[in-house]
C-alpha positions as semicolon CSV with decimal commas, in nm:
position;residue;x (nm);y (nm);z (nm)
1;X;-2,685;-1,604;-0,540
2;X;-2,782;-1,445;-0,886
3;X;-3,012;-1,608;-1,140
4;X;-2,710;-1,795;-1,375
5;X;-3,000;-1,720;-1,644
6;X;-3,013;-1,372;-1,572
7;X;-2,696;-1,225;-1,533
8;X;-2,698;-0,875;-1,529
9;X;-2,502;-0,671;-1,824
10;X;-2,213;-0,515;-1,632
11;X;-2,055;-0,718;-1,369
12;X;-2,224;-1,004;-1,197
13;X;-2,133;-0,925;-0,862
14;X;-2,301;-0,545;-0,882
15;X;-2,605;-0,608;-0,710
16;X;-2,492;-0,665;-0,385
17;X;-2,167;-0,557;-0,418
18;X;-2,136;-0,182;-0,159
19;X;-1,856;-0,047;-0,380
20;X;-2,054;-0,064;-0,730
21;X;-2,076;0,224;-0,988
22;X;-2,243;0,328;-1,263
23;X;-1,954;0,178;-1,446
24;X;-1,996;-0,176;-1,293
25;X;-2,383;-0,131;-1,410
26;X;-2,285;-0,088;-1,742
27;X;-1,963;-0,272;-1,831
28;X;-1,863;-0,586;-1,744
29;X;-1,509;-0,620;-1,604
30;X;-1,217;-0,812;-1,795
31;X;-1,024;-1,093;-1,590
32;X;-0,653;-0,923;-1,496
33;X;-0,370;-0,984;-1,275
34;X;-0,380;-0,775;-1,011
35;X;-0,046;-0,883;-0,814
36;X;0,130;-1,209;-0,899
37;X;-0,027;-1,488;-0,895
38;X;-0,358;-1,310;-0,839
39;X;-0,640;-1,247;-1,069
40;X;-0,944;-1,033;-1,036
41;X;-1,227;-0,890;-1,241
42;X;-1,323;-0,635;-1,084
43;X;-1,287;-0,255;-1,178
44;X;-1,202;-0,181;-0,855
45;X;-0,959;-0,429;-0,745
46;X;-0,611;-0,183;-0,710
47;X;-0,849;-0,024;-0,436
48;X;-1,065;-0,305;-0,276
49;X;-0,707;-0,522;-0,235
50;X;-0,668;-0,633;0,059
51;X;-0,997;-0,620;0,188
């Protein structure tokens, strides 16, 4: 699990996450609904959904 102290700058989940960008290193992604009734914050959610 990360370090709650040392969460990285972009989105928390980018270190171990195999579909992270350059983006996901550098900007941290806002909290959106995705479908209804289903939230995500994740720059890639539209693609990952389902998964």
């Amino acid at each position: 699990p990360p370090n709650l102290a040392e969460l990285p700058v972009g989105c928390e989940f980018q270190p171990r996450c195999p579909r992270a960008t350059e983006l996901c290193v550098a900007e941290r992604p806002l909290l959106r609904e995705i479908a209804p009734g289903r939230m995500s914050a994740c720059h890639y959610a539209e693609e990952v959904l389902g998964v």
